[in-house]
N, C-alpha and C positions, 0 to 999 in steps of 0.2 A: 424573733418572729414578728410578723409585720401583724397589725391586727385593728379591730375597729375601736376609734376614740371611744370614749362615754358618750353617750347620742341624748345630744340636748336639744330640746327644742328652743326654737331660733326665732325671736321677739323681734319684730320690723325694729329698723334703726332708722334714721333720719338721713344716714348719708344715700338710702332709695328714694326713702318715702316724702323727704323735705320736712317740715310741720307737722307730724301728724297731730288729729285732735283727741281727746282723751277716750271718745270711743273709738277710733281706731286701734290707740292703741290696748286699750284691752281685749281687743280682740286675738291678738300676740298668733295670727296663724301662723303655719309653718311650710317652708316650702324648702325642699333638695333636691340639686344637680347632682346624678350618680352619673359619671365617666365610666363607660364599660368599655375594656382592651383599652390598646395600645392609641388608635385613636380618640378614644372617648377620654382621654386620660391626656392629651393632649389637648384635645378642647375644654378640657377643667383648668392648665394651666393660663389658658389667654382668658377665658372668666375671671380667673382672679386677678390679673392682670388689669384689667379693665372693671372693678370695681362692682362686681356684685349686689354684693350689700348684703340685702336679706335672707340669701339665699345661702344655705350650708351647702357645703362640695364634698362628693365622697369619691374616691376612685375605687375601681375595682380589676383587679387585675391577677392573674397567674405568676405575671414575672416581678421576681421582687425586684431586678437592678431596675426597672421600669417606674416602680415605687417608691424607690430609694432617697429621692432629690423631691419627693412632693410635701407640701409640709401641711398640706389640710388631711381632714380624716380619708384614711384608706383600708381597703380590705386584700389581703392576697386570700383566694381562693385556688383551691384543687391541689395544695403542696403536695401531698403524697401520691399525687398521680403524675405533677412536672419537675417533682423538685426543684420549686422556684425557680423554674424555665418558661418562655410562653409556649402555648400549643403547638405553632410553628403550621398555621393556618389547618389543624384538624380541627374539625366542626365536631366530632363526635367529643373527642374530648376536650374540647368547652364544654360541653355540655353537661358530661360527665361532673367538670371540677366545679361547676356552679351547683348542682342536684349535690355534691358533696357537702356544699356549705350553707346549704338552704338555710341555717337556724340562724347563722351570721348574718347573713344577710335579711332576712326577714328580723332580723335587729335594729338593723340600719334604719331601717324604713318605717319602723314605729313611730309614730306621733307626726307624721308630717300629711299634712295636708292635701300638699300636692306635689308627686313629686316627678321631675324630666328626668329621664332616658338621653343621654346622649353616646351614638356609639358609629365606629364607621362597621359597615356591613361588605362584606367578603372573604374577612379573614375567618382566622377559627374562635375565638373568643366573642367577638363583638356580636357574630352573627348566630351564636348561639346560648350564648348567658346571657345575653339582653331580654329576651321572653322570659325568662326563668326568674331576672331581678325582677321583670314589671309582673309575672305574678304573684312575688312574695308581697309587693307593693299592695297590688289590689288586696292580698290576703289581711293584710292589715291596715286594711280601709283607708288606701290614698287613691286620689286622682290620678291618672299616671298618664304623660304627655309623653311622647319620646320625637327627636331628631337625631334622621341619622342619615349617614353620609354611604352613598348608592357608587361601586366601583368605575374608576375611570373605562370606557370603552374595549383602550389596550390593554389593560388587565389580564383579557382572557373571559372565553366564554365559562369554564370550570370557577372561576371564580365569581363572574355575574351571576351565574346557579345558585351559588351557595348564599351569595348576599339575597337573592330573592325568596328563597327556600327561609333566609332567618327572618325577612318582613314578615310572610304569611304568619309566619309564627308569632311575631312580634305583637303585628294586629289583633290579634284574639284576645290578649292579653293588656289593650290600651283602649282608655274613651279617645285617643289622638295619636296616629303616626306620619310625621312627617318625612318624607324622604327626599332629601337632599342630592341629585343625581348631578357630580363631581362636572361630567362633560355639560351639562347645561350650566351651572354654578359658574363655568371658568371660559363659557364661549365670547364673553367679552373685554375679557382681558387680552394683550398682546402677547408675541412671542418671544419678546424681552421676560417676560415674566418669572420670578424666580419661584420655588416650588414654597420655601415660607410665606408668602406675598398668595400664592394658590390657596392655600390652604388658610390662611388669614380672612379669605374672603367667605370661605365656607363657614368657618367659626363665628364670622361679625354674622352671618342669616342667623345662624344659630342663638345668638345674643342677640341680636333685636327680638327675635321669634318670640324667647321667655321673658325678656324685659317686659317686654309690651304687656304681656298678658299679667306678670306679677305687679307692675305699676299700675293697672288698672283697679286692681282690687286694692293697692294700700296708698299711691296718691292722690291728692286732693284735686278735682276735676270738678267740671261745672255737670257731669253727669255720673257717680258713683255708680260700682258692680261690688256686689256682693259674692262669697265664694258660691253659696248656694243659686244664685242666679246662671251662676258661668258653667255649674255643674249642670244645669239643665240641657245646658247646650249640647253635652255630651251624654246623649241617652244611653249608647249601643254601642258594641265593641268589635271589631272585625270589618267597618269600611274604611274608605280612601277620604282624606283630609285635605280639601284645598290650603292653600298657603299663598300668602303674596304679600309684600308689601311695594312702597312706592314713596316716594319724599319731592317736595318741591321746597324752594327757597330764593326769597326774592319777592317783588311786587306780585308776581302772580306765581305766589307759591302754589295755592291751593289748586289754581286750572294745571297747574306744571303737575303735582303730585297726583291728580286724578286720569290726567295722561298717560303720563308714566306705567299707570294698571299694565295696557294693554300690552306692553314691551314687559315686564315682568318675565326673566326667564322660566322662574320656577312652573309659569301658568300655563308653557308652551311643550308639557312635555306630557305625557297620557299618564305618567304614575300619579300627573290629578285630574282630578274632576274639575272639570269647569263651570258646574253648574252644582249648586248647594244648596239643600232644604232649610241647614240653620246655618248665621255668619255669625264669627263674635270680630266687630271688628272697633279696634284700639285708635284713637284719636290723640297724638301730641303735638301740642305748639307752646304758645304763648299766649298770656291773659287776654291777648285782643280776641279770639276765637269766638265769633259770634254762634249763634245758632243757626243764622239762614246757611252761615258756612259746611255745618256740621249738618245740615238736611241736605245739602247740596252734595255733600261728598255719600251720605248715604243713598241718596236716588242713584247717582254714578254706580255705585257698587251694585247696588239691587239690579241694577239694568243689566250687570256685566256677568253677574254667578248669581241671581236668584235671590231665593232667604229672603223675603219682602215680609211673609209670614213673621218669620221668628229669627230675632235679629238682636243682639247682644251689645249695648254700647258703652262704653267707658272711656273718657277723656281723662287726659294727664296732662296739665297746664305746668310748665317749663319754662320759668324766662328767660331758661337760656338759647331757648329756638324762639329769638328776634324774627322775623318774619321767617318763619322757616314750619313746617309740618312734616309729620312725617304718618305715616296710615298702614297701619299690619289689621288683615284679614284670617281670620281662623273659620272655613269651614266645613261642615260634615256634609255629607251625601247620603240620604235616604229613599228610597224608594217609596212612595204614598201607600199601593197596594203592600207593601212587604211590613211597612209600619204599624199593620191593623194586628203583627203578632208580637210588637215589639212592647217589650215591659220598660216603664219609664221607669225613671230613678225617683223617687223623693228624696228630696235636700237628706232626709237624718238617716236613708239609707241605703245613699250611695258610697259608704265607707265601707261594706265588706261586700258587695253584691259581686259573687263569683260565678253568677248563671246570668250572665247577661246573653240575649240571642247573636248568633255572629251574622253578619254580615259575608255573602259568599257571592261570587262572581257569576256565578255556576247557578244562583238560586232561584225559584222560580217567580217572578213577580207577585205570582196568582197567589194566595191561597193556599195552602196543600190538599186543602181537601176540596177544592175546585176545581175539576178535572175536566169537566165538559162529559163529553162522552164517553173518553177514557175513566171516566169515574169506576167503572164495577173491572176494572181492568189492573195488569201489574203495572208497575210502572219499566216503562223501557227506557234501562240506561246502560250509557255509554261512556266512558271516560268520566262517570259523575255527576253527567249531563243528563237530564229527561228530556226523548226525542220527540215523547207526544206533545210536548210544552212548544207551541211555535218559536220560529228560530229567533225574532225580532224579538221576544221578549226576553229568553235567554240570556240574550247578546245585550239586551238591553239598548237596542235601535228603538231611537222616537220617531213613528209616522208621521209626515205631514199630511195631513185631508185636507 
């Protein structure tokens, strides 16, 4: 029977972090990559491949032959519903086999800090144990980031359903959901392209995404983040998560990698927001990195998604990007009026906060007990929707005057 290792918490090592200094290292945080399904389980193999470091790897899976050949910590879930078969793309029973092993899993997830979600979304497993892992996560007080991989086009409308059906859920359940949408990921590759070579490229967003953000907090940079600083950044559970990064290299590394922003595939598709109330965004080069550089690359951003307010920054100096930078952007979408009902986290208790407000598409910018006229009135809804609530707010259309 396949089952979870002993769950130890995982002390930074130097082959992430370089040097660390001695308060660093007693800070000893924790941070895990849980692989959920078949694809999440393959993007834990090319993590370890490519050098982690600090980060423990769990799989989590249905099928044991799927499990069989991985040699970091795994969990099969839902045996007596698949017998060690995968779902075989039912969503119900995913769901099923993860609510069976809730104790296991909310084992896993003990003591860690902070921990990513990575999983592909359509099948039956990924798109519906993955909410269920990230709330045993939150239930025992992690930060919980997830990326996940959004079905190719051809797929199938039946299956784009189900992958959308598991974000909502996902979201409610994360301070950060990234979604990774296959057809935009791969519209610059050619049609030589082999499908290992596809999906390679998917998994390196995904590995910059978490480096970026775990090197922040444990490498030595000429601007330090703290985990509680980065916690701020994520107040609220239930919105949309810009994402981007961009790289220059060469003499004019820095104008090339601030360019670059605007060709960003991931920026060009509406599962993000393009405009953000907080950014946390990650800076790596080498020791030449001045400051007017690092003010220059943050106007650039501010100009381009917002977050001028509240802005998160953490450099990771590298000598092995010889003139070379590279700039990942993390961030959230809030609403101004919608934030007057939003409860912020403090740093010492943001570990088990299971009532955080969601974020909803549908919700009304206003208020709720701002109604206007309709105030001594029901509320009329339709599909979810309040129709006394103007349409541009709803929709969340910004007027120009």
């Amino acid at each position: 029977m396949l089952g979870v290792d002993d769950n130890k918490k995982i002390t930074l090592s130097d082959n992430i972090s370089g040097q660390l200094t001695t308060e660093q290292q007693s800070k000893a945080w924790a941070f895990k990559v849980i692989g959920v399904g078949g694809a999440g389980c393959n993007t834990l193999r090319f993590f370890e491949k490519n050098q982690i470091g600090a980060l423990a790897l769990t799989a989590i899976d249905t099928d044991a032959q799927t499990l069989e050949s991985i040699s970091f910590e795994k969990l099969q879930i839902g045996h007596a519903l698949t017998r060690g078969l995968s779902t075989g793309n039912d969503f119900e029973l995913g769901r099923k086999a993860a609510d069976a092993d809730r104790k296991r899993i909310k084992a896993l997830c003990k003591g860690q800090d902070i921990i990513f979600i990575v999983a592909g979304l359509g099948g039956g497993l990924g798109s519906s144990a993955a909410s269920i892992v990230a709330e045993c996560a939150v239930e025992q007080g992690s930060t919980v980031i997830a990326f996940v991989n959004m079905p190719f086009s051809f797929e199938g409308g039946t299956r784009y359903k189900q992958a959308e059906k598991g974000l909502i859920d996902l979201r409610a359940h994360c301070e950060a959901v990234i979604p990774l949408p296959n057809d935009i990921l791969l519209q610059s590759l050619d049609n030589a392209t082999t499908v290992l070579d596809a999906f390679a490229r998917s998994n390196t967003w995904m590995h910059k995404g978490i480096c970026s953000l775990v090197n922040m907090l444990v490498r030595p940079g000429m601007i330090h983040v703290d985990l509680a600083t980065l916690q701020k950044i994520f107040i609220y559970r239930g919105g949309k998560t810009l994402f981007g990064l961009a790289s220059g290299e060469g003499n004019n590394a820095l104008k090339d990698a601030i360019k670059s922003f605007s060709k960003c595939p991931l920026l060009s598709t509406p599962e993000h927001a393009r405009k953000a109330d907080a950014l946390v965004v990650s800076i790596t080069s080498d020791n030449s990195l001045t400051l007017d550089s690092v003010k220059e690359i943050l106007t650039a951003i501010s100009d381009l998604f917002g977050g001028k307010e509240n802005v998160v920054l953490g450099t990771t100096l590298d000598p092995s990007f010889e003139k070379k930078i590279e700039i990942v952007v993390l961030g959230t979408t809030l609403f101004q009026a919608y934030q007057q009902n939003v409860i912020r986290l403090q740093p010492q208790e943001s570990k088990a906060q299971t009532d955080l407000p969601l974020f909803s598409e549908n919700a009304t910018l206003l208020p709720t007990e701002d109604r206007g006229v309709f105030e001594a009135t029901s509320q009329a809804l339709f599909n979810g929707e309040d129709l006394d609530v103007p349409s541009y707010i709803r929709k969340g259309i910004k007027l120009h005057v």
